[in-house]
C-alpha positions in Angstrom: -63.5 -22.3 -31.3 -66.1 -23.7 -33.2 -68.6 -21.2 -35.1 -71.5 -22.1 -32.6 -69.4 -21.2 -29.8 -69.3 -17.9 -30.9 -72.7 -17.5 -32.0 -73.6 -18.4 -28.6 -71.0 -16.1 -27.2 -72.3 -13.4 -29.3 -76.0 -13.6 -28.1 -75.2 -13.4 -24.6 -72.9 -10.1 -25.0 -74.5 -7.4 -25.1 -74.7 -5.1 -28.5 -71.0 -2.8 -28.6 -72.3 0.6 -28.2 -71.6 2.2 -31.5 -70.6 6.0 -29.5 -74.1 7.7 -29.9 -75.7 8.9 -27.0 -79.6 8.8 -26.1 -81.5 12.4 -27.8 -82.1 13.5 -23.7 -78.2 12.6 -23.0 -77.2 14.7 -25.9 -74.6 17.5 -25.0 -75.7 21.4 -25.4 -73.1 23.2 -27.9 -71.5 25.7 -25.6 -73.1 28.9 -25.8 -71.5 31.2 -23.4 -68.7 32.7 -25.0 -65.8 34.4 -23.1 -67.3 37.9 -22.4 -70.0 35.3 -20.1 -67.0 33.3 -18.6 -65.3 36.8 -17.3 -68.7 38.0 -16.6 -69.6 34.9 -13.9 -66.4 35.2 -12.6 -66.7 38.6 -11.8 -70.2 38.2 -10.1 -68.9 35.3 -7.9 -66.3 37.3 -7.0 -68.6 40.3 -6.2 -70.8 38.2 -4.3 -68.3 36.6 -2.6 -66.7 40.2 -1.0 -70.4 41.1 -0.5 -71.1 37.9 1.3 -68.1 38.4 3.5 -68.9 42.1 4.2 -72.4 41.3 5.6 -71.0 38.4 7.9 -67.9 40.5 9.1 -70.8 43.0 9.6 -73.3 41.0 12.0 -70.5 39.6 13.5 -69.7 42.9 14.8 -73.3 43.8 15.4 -74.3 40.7 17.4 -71.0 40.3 19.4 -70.9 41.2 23.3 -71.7 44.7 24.5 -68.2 46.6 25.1 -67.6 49.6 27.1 -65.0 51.9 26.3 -62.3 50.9 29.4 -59.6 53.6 30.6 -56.6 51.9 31.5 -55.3 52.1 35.2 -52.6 54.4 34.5 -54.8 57.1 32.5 -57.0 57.4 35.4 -54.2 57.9 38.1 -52.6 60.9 36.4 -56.2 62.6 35.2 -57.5 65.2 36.5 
């Protein structure tokens, strides 16, 4: 290839990025160290149980109305 082949070639690229990200794009140093890592776990797993406690619990509470039923062969032999 000739050298104005590649000069041509070379304006219509676009510029290699050089690896640098934009200042907004710029990742935060991790700060949470692992005493914060066990603590989040343990509060998701609190608020998990919690969160299945309270549904368990209005399932009970809204479900259907049940009366306490004496089966057949209690009632025949009582008194």
């Amino acid at each position: 290839m000739t050298e104005s082949v590649i000069g041509d070639i070379d304006d219509v690229l676009p510029a290699e990025p050089n690896g640098e990200l934009v200042h907004w794009m710029e990742p935060r140093p991790l700060t949470v160290g692992p005493t914060g890592i066990s603590l989040a776990t343990a509060a998701a797993f609190a608020l998990g149980a919690v969160a299945t406690v309270a549904v368990l619990g209005l399932m009970h509470w809204l479900g259907p109305q049940r009366r306490v039923a004496i089966p057949r062969w209690a009632r025949r032999h009582r008194a």
